[in-house]
ZAMARGU-4260 file (C-alpha; in steps of 0.2 Angstrom, whole numbers, plus 5000, padded with zeros to 4 digits):
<rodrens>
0) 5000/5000/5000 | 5006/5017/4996 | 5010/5029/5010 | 4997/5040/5013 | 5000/5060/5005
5) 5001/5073/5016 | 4988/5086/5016 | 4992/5103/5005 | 4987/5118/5017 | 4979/5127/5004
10) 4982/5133/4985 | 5001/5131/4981 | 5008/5149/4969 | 5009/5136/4953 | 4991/5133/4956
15) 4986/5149/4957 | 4997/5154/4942 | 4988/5139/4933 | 4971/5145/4937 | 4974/5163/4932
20) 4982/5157/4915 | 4965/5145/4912 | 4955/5160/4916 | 4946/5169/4901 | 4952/5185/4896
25) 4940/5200/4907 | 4926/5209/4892 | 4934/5225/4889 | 4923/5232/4878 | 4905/5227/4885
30) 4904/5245/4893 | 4901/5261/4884 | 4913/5275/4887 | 4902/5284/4895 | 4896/5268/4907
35) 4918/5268/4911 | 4917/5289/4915 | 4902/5285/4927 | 4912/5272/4936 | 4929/5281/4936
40) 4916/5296/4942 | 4910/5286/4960 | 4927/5280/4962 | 4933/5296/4961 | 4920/5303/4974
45) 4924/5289/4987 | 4944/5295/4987 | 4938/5314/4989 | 4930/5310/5004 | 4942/5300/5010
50) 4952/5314/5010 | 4943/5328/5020 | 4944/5321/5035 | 4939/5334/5042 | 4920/5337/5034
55) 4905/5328/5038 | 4905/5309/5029 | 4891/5306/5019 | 4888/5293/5005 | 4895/5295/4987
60) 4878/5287/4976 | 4887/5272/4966 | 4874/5275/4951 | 4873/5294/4945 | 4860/5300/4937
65) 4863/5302/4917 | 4864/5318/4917 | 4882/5314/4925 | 4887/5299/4917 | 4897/5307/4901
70) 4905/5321/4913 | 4913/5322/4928 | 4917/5337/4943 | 4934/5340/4941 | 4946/5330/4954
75) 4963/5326/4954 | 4968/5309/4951 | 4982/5300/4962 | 4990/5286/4951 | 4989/5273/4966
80) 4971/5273/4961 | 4972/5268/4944 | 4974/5247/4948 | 4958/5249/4961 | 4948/5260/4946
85) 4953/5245/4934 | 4948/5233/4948 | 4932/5240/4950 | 4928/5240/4929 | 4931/5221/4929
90) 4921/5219/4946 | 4905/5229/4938 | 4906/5222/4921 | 4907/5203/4926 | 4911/5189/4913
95) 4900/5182/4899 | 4900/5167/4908 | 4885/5158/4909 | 4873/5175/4904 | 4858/5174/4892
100) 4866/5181/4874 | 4857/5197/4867 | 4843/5191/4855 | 4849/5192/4836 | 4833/5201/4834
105) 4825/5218/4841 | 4807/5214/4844 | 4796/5220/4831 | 4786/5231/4842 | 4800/5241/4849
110) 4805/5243/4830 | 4788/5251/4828 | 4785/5261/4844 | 4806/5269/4840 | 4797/5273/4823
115) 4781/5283/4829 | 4795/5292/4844 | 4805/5298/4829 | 4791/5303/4818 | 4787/5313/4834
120) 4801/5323/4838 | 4802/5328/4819 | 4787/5340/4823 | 4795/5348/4838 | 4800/5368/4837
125) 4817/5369/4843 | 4828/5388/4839 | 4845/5382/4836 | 4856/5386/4851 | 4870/5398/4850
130) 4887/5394/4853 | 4888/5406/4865 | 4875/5398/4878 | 4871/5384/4886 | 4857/5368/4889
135) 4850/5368/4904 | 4843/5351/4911 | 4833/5349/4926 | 4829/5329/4932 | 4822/5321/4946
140) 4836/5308/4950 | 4835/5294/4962 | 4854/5284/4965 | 4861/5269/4972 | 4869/5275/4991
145) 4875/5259/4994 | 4893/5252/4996 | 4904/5243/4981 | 4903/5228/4991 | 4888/5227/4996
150) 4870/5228/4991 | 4860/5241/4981 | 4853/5253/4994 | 4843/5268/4984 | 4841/5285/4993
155) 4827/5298/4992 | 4824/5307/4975 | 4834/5323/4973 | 4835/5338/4962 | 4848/5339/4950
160) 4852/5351/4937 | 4867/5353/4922 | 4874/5369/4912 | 4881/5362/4897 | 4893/5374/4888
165) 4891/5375/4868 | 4908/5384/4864 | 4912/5374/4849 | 4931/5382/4855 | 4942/5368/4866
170) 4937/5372/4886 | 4942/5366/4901 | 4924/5370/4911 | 4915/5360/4902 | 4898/5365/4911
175) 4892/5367/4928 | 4880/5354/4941 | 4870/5359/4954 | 4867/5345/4964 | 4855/5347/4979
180) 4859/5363/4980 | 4877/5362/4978 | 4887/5372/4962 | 4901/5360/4956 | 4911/5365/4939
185) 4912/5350/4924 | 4928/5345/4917 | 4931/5339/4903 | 4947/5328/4898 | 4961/5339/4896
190) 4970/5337/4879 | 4985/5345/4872 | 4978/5359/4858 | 4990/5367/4848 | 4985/5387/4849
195) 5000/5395/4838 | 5012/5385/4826 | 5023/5402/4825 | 5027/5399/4845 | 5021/5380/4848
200) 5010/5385/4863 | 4999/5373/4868 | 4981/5376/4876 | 4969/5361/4885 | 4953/5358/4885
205) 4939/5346/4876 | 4932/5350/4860 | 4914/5344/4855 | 4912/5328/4851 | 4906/5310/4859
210) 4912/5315/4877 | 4904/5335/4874 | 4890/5334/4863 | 4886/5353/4858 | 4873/5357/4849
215) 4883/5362/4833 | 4892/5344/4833 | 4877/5335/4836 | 4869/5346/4819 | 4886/5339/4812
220) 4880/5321/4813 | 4873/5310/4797 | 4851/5310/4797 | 4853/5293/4789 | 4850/5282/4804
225) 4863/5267/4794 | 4876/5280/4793 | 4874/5287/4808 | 4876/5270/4818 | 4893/5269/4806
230) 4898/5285/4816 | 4893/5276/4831 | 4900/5259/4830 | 4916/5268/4825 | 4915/5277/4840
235) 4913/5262/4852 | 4927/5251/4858 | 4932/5234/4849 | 4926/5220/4852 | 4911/5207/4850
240) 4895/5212/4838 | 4883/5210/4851 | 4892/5220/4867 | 4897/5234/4852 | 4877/5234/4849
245) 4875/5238/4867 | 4888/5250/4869 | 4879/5260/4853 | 4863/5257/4861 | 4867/5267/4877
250) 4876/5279/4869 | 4861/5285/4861 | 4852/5284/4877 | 4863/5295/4882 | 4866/5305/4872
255) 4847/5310/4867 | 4842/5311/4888 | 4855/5324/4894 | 4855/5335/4878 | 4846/5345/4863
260) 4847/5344/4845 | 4839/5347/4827 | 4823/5337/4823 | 4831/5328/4811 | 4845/5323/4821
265) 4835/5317/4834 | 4823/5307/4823 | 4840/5300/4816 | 4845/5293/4832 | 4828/5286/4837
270) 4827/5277/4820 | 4847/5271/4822 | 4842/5263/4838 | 4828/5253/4829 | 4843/5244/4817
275) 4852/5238/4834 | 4849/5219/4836 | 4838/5215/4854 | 4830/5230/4858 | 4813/5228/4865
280) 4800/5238/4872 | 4794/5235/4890 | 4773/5242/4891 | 4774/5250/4907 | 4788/5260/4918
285) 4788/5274/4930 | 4802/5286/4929 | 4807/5295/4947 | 4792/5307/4946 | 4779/5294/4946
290) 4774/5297/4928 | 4769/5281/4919 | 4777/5277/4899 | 4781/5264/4885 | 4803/5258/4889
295) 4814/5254/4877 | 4824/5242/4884 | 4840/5231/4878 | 4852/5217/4886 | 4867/5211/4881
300) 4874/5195/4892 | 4892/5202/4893 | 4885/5218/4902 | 4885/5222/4919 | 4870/5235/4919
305) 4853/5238/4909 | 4844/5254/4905 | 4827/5255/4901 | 4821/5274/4892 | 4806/5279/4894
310) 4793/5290/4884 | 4777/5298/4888 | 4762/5284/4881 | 4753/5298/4871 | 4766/5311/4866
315) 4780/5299/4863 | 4793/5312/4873 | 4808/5306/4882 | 4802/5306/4901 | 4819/5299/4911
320) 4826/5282/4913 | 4829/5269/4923 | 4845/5258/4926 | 4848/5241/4933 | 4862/5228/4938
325) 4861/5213/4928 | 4878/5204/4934 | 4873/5194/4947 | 4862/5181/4943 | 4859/5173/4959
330) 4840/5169/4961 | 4832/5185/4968 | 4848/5198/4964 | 4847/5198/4943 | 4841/5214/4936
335) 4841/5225/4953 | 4836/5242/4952 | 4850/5254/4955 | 4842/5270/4952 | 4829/5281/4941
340) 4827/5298/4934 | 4815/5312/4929 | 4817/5325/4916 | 4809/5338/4922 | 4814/5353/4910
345) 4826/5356/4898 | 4829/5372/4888 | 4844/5384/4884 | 4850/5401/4893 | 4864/5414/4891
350) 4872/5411/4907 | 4876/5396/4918 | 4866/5398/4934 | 4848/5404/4929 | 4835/5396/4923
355) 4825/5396/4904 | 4808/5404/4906 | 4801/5394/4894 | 4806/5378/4889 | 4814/5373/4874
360) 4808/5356/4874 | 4791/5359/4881 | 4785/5340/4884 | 4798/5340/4899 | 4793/5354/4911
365) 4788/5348/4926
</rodrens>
């Protein structure tokens, strides 16, 4: 008989090295960019307030409204934090594992209902917007307070309002949030813009694009909904067809919740999303105002999160959102609410601070 092996105390370093080498490669590319900005954003909250010591603690939310997920308050950055901030992205965004796959096919339904919402918005009276002022958005927003380790806890609904800056010029200040009450500037990323060639000085500041959608770029932007989801896809990172369908898909979410552009534009968008593989419609959601409406809703099994927009049953207006978590899949935990939102106004102004006296888009006031 052979002598009995002794007992291994635990995992031996080959093992572990073993197992990490077997291990898939983490999804990179099932978040939008502007899903990564909102999760470098509440990670960059948590380290600001574990800096003041000496001011009162109160909780960062872990889910920002949308009205902040493409843009950020300014903060300074240690490098320590860069390994946790990519810890977290892999933690949130969870592996394809075992996750349903996005249907090949959006339902019919929500191809039709995408139809009549862009048909609507062709008949709204929108005055261009200046470069030289700025959209105002009002929402009613309702976030996650809980920790990253632990379970969703969502807080009271809130008031939050955005200044958007349309300078079509490279800016630093990107705009301004008041957030309960509280004024905070917007920064945008700071890039390197070469001012004079005579003297190579060099400015920073964002210029209108994806990250900064001004009124003028979003103009820019091809009406034909195929060419336009060209401009999208080409915008989105590499990757796998169906999580590039998603990241496109909330793009546009994003992108026609927090902003304002022509009717055509917008009916562009509305029709692009239609062309993207698995969106479906949900009958009946309630944004954080109470106010009932018809969700456009898509889920990709690589992603971590779901949104679900929602417009106004007879007018077909964008009302607000609301967004989920999707990566746990434990009985009970799947598709957990993680917060809501209202748009309650939106309209343009010729200085940050005040408010429009009429709205631009009038199907939001509130």
């Amino acid at each position: 008989m052979n002598a009995a092996q002794p007992s291994r105390p635990g995992p031996q370093p080959d093992d572990v090295e073993e197992l990490a080498r077997l291990l898939p490669r983490p999804v990179e590319f099932d978040l939008p960019a502007g899903r990564h900005l909102h999760h470098k954003d509440t990670l960059m909250q948590h380290i600001d307030d574990d800096r003041d010591v000496t001011a009162p603690r109160t909780a960062a939310p872990l889910v920002p409204p949308l009205s902040r997920r493409l843009l950020r308050p300014a903060v300074l950055v240690p490098a320590a934090s860069l390994a946790l901030a990519a810890t977290l992205v892999l933690t949130l965004t969870g592996g394809a594992g075992n996750a349903p796959a996005s249907p090949s096919q959006s339902a019919p339904q929500a191809v039709t209902t995408l139809h009549r919402i862009a048909d609507a918005s062709l008949k709204t009276d929108l005055a261009p917007v200046e470069d030289r002022q700025f959209v105002y958005v009002r929402s009613l927003v309702r976030e996650n307070m809980g920790t990253f380790d632990g379970p969703v806890k969502l807080g009271s609904p809130h008031k939050s309002e955005r200044w958007m800056a349309q300078d079509p010029a490279p800016v630093t200040v990107v705009g301004w949030l008041r957030d309960s009450g509280k004024d905070t500037r917007m920064s945008g990323e700071e890039i390197p813009i070469t001012v004079g060639a005579e003297d190579g000085s060099q400015n920073t500041g964002e210029s209108p694009g994806f990250d900064r959608p001004t009124y003028r770029w979003l103009a820019s932007l091809p009406t034909d909904p195929k060419a336009l989801l060209r401009v999208l896809a080409s915008h989105s990172v590499d990757g796998e067809s169906a999580s590039k369908d998603q990241a496109v898909f909330e793009t546009i979410g994003d992108i026609l919740s927090s902003n304002l552009m022509p009717a055509e534009n917008a009916a562009a968008f509305y029709r692009a999303m239609a062309e993207i593989p698995g969106v479906r419609e949900v009958p009946d959601v309630v944004d954080t105002a109470g106010r009932h409406g018809i969700g456009i809703t898509r889920e990709d099994g690589s992603s971590a999160s779901r949104s679900v927009w929602i417009f106004d049953e007879h007018s077909l207006t964008f009302l607000g959102s609301r967004w989920y978590t999707t990566a746990d899949k434990k009985p009970g935990k799947a598709n957990v609410l993680a917060g809501s939102s209202a748009i309650l106004q939106r309209g343009v102004v010729d200085q940050h601070g005040t408010v429009p006296q009429k709205d631009a888009d009038t199907s939001t006031t509130g």
